[in-house]
C-alpha positions as a printed Julia matrix, in Angstrom:
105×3 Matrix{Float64}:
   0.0    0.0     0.0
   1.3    3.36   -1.02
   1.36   6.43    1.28
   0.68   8.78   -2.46
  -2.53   9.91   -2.75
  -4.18   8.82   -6.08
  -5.47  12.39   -6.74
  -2.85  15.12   -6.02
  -6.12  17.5    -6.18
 -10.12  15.54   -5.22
 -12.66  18.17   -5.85
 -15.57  17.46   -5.04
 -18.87  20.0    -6.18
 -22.18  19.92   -4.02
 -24.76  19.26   -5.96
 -27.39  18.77   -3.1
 -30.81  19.1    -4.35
 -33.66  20.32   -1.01
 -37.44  20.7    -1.93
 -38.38  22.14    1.11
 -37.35  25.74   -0.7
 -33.97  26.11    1.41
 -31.05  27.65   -0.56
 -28.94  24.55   -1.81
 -26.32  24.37   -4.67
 -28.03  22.61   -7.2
 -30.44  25.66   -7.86
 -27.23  28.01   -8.11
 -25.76  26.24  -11.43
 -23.58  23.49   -9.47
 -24.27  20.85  -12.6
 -22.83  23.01  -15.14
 -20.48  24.09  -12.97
 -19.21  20.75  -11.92
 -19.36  19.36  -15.75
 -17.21  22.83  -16.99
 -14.81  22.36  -14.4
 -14.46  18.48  -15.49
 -14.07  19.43  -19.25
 -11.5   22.19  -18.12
  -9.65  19.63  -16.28
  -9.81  16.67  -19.26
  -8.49  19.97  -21.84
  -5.47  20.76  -19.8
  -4.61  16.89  -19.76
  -5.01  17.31  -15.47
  -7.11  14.25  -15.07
  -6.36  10.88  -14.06
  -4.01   8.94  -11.59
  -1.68  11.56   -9.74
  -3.6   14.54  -10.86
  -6.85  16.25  -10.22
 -10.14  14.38   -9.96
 -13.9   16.3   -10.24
 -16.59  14.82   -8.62
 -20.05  15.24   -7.81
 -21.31  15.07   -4.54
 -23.96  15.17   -2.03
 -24.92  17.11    0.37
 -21.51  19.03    2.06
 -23.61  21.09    4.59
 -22.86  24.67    3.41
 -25.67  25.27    0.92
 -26.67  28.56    2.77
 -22.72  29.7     1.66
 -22.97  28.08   -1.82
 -22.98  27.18   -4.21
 -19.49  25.42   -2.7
 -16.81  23.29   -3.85
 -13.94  21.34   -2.09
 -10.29  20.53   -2.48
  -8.47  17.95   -1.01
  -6.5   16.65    0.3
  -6.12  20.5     1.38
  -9.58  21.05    2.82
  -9.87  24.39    1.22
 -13.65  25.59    0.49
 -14.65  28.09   -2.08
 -17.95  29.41   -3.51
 -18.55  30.41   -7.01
 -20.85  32.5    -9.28
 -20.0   31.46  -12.7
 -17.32  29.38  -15.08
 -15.01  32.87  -14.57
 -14.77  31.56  -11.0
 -14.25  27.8   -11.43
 -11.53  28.73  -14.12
 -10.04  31.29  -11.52
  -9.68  28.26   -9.07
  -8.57  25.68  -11.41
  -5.93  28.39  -12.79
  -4.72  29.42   -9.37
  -5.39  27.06   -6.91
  -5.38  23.59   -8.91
  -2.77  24.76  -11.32
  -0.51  27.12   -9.66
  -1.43  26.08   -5.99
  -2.53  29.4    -4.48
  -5.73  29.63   -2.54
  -7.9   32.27   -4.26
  -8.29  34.38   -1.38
 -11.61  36.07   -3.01
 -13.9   33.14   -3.3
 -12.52  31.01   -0.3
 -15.33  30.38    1.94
């Protein structure tokens, strides 16, 4: 067993769905967020063993500060409005590995 991650970068994008009409990400554009961010990733050549994996996932807990997104292994959180702000944190954080102070949550 190997003490190197698999991912150097797992980000994972909330795409939590409510119906009770509480703010969650899926209603602020986290599925073509998530799927941008994924295509970025594949056109840089970032994906795969080693690199940078995009996922979807449930429910991360901090709708009302979303929508949100998650890197690991570093545990940093940002929010986003649009693909200018997922490209901003795949260019500086995922790429250049600076936090991007402005969207960190």
């Amino acid at each position: 067993m190997s003490d190197t991650p698999y991912y150097k970068h797992h980000v994972f994008f909330c795409m939590n769905q409510r119906d009770e009409g509480r703010p969650c990400c899926h209603d602020r554009g986290a599925k073509e967020a998530q799927e941008h961010a994924k295509k970025r990733i594949k056109d840089l050549k970032l994906s795969g063993q080693g690199k940078v994996r995009i996922n979807k996932s449930g429910c991360l807990d901090r709708c009302e500060e979303g929508p949100v997104v998650v890197i690991y292994p570093e545990g940093t959180w940002y929010t986003y409005v649009d693909k200018h702000d997922i490209d901003d944190i795949i260019d500086q954080h995922l790429v250049g590995g600076q936090v991007v102070e402005r969207l960190k949550i």
